[in-house]
N, C-alpha and C positions, 0 to 999 in steps of 0.2 A: 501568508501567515507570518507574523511576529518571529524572528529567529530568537532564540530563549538556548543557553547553555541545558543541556539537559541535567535534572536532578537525581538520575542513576546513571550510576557506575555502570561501563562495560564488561560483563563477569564471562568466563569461559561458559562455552552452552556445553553443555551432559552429553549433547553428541557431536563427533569429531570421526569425520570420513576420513577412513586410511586408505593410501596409496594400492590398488592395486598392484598384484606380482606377476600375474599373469589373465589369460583370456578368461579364464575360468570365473575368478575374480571379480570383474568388468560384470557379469551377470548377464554379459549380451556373448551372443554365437558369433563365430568367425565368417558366416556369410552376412552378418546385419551390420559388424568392424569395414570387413571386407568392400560392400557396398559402397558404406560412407567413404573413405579412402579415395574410390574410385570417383564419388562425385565432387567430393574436394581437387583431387589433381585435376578431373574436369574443366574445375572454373577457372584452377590455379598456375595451373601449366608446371612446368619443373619443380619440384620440391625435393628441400633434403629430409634425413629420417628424424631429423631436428625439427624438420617446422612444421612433419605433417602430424607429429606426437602435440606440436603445439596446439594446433588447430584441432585437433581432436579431445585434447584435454586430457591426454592418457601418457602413463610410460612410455621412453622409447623400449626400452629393455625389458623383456616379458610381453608385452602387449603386441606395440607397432613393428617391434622389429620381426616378431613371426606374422604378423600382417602382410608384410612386406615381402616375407622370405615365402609365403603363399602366392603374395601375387607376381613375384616374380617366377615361381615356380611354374606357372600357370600362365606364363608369358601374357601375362596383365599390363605391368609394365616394364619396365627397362630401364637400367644405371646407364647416367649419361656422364657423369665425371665425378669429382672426387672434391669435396671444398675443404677438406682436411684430410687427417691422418685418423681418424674414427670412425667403424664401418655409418655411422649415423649423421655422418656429412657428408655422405652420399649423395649425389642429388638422382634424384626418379624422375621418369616422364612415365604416362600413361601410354603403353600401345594401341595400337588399331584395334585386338581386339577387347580391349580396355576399356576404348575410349564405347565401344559398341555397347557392353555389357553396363557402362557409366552410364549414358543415356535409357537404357531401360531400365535402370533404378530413381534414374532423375523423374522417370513418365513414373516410378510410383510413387517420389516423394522430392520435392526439392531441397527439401531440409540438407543443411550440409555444413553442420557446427559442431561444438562441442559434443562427445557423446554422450548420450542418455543414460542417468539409471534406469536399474528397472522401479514399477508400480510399487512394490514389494519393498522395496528400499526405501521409495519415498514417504511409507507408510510409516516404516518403523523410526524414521529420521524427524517426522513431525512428533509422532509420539514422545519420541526422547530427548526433544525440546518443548515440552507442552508452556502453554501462554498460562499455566496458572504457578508455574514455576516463578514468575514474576509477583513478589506481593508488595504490595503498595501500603505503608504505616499514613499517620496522621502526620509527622513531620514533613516525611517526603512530599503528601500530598499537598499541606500547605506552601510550599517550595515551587512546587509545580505551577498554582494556583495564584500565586503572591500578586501577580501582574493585576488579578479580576478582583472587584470586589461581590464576595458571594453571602448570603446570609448561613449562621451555622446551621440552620436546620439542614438546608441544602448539599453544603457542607459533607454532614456527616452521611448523607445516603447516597454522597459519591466514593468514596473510600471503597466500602462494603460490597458498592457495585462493581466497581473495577477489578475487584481481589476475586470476584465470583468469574473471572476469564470468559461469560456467559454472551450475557447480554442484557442491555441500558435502551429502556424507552424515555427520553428526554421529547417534555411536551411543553407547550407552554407560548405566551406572545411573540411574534416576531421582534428581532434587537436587544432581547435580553441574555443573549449571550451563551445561548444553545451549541452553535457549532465552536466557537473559543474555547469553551468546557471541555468539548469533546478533540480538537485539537492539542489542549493543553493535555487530557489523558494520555492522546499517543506520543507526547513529548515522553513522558514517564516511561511508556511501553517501548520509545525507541532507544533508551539507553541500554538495554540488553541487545545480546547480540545470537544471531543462530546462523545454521548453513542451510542455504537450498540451491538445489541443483538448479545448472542451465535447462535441464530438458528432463520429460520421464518419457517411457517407452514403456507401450502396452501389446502388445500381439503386432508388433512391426507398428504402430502409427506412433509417432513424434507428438506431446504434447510442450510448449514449450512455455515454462514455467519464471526462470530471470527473467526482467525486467529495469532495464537501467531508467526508465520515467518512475516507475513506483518503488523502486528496492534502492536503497544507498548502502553500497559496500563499505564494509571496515577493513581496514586495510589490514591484511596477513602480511605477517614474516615472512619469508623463505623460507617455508618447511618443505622438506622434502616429501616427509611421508602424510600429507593430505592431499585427497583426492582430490586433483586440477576440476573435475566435474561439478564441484560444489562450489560456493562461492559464499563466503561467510557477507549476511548483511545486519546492518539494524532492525530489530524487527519490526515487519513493515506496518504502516497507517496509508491506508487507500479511500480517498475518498471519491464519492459520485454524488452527484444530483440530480434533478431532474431529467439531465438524459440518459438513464438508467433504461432499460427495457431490460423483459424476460431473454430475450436471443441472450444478453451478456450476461447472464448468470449459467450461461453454460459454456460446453467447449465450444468454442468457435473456429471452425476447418474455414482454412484459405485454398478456394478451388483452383487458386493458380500453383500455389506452393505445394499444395498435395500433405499440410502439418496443420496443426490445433498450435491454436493459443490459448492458455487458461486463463478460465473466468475472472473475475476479480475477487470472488470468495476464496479461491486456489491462491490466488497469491498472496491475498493477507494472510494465510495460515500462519498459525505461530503470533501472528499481530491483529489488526483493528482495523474492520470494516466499516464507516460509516455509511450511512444513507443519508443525505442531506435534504431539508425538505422532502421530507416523506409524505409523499400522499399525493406531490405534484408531475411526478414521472407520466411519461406517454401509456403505461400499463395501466392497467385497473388498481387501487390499493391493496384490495382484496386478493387477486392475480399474484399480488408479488408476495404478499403474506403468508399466501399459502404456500408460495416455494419453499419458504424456513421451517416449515413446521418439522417436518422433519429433518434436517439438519441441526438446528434446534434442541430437538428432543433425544438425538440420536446420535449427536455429534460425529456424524457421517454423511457425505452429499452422495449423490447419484447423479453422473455424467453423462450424456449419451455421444458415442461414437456418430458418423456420417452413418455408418453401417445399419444403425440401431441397436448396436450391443451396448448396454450400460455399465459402466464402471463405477466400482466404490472407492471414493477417495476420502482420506479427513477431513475433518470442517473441525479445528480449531481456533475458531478464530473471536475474538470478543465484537461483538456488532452491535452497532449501534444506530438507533432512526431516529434521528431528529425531527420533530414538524413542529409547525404553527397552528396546525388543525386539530380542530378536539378528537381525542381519542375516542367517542364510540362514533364518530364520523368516518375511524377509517378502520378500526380493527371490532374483532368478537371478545366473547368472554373467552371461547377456546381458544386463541392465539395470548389474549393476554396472561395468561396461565403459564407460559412457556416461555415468557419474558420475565425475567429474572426480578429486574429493579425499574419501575416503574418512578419517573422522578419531574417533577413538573418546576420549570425553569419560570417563578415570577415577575411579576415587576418589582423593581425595588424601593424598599421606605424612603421617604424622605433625606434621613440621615445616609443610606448607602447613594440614594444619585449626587446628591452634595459632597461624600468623599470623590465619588467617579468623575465629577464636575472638579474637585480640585486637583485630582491627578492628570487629571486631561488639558489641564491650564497649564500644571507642570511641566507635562510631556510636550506641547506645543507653545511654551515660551511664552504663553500668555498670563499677566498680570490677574490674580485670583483675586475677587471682591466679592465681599460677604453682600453685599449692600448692591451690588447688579445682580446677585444670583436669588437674593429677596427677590430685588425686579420680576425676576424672570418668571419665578416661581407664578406669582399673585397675578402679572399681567396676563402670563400666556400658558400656564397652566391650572390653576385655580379658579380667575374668571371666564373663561373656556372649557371648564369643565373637563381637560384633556388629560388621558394618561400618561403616563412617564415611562421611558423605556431605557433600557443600559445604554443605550446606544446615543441617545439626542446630546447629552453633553459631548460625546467628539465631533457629531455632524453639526452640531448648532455652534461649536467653536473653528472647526473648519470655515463654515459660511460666514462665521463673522470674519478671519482672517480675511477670506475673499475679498468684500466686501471694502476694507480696513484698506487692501493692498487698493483695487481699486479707486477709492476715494483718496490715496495718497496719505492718510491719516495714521496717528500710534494705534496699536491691537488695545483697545481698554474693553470692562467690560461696561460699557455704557446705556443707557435706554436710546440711543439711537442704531447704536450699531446691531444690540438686542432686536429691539424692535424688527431695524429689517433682517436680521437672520431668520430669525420667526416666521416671515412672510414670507421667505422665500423659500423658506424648510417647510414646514408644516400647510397641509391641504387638505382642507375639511371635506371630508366623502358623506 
């Protein structure tokens, strides 16, 4: 994708996790602290009370250090020297029966990162950064947009849809510029900013929620009193296609690691889901459409554990499906009802491929001619009867550089170098 300055400002988010004081705090018990602890010195071998608050993502003082003064109580581990003058430069090893008690928490989970909120937390934390806190004007969206050439009609029923934080059925030919649109919104959507935690925790199982492929952090100050747990990002755009199936729309447990990884609807919370090419995934269309209905409607998903216990998590998220395929080929009337903005992406007039034609000369250094793009038009699209798509004037001026390089010749736009771009781009089906 096009790297584009984004056209919103970074604003503080309505929620702002503070530092825990103590265990209480943490929202987790001193034997689920405790554990973790144990399975970190496991991997790590020596730690001071410095690095293992690091690794944890929690105070030393309040938190780790009664962690610590437990497990040394309980001759878990033992101080082996001193790397300062602060009881919290201490360095720890795990004992024998430490190392015992480590391995039977490792056989229930390998997880051994940052600690978890709870479910609870994470609930109220999506809430109080909701994605429709984000409103999108006509300047901004023009701004956003500037790069495409869009007709107004189009235009105006993207605005409307984006402000509705819902959800955008974008239908319409292939190359016209469906997923750029949808790209260009989560430009807009990524200049705000929210927190989400490394991990949630539900009845002892580890979901793990960051993501450094989908989530880009903004970088924090040095505050003391926000919770190391949380990790402020841009709010996130995830996109998927084709290889989409039902299994990844739910939790996905790793039977080596003994932890979940959350969906991709979990992680876009707060941001923008796309579907790309919708309707060409290995699932049924119908199969997957039915998964939203109620999230959709409810703005709530339903998880299910390994166990079979299901959990309610938020679904705020703006989604979006893009396809090529005609809408009553892949959805109902009852599904369309629950889509918000229904927006069909055309081909474009005349006069918009010939602006897109002269910015694509622009952008690729190629010499604009009114008089080859006549050509172009009458040879190989009017007496061929062929449609026009956003897309052929950068593919048909790429091919002609090819070409151009090839044959050792200037980039014009000529009826020879035309001609064969033509022939070598377009294939009558």
């Amino acid at each position: 994708m096009e790297q584009r300055k984004s056209t919103a400002a970074v604003v503080a988010p309505s929620f702002t996790p503070r530092m825990p004081t103590s265990i209480k705090e943490t929202g987790l018990g001193l034997g689920f602290l405790t554990d973790l602890a144990l399975k970190i010195m496991y991997f790590e071998g020596n730690l001071s009370g410095y690095d293992l608050a690091e690794r944890m993502k929690l105070p030393y003082v309040g938190v780790i250090d009664q962690v610590l003064e437990f497990l040394k109580r309980e001759k878990l581990c033992e101080v082996k020297g001193a790397g300062g003058f602060a009881e919290a430069a201490y360095q720890y090893a795990i004992a024998e029966k430490g190392r015992s008690m480590g391995r039977e928490a490792l056989a229930r989970s390998q997880y051994a990162g940052a600690a978890p909120v709870t479910l609870e937390t994470y609930y109220k934390a999506i809430h109080n950064q909701p994605l429709g806190g984000v409103i999108v004007h006509q300047r901004k969206m023009r701004q956003a947009l500037s790069h495409m050439v869009i007709n107004e009609e189009t235009f105006s029923q993207l605005g409307p849809a984006v402000n509705s934080g819902r959800s955008i059925f974008l239908f319409g030919h292939p190359g016209n510029g469906k997923t750029a649109i949808a790209e260009s919104i989560g430009e807009m959507i990524l200049g705000d900013a929210m927190y989400i935690p490394h991990a949630v925790e539900i009845g002892g199982q580890i979901i793990r929620v960051f993501d450094s492929v989908n989530h880009v952090v903004v970088d924090e100050s040095a505050n003391q009193k926000i919770d190391p747990r949380w990790v402020r990002i841009r709010r996130p755009v995830i996109i998927t296609g084709g290889e989409l199936t039902l299994e990844a729309l739910d939790l996905v447990y790793d039977e080596n690691n003994k932890y979940y990884e959350a969906p991709f609807q979990m992680k876009a919370n707060g941001g923008m889901f796309l579907i790309d090419d919708f309707g060409r995934q290995q699932a049924r269309p119908r199969d997957l459409l039915n998964r939203w209905i109620v999230p959709l409607e409810k703005r709530v998903d339903f998880l299910t554990l390994h166990t079979g216990r299901k959990i309610e998590v938020p679904f705020d998220v703006l989604i979006v499906f893009s396809t090529n395929l005609a809408p009553r080929d892949l959805v109902d009337e009852a599904f369309l009802r629950r889509i918000r903005h229904k927006i069909e992406i055309g081909n474009p007039s005349w006069d918009e491929y010939r602006e897109i034609f002269r910015r694509m000369c622009q952008i690729r250094n190629v010499p604009y001619d009114d008089r080859g793009l006549a050509y172009l038009i009458q040879e190989h699209y009017l007496k061929s009867n062929r449609s026009k798509r956003a897309c052929h004037p950068r593919d048909l001026i790429d091919q002609l550089i090819d070409i151009a390089r090839y044959l050792n010749v200037p980039v014009k736009l000529n009826k020879d170098l035309i001609d064969r771009a033509c022939e070598a781009y377009f294939v009558e089906l």
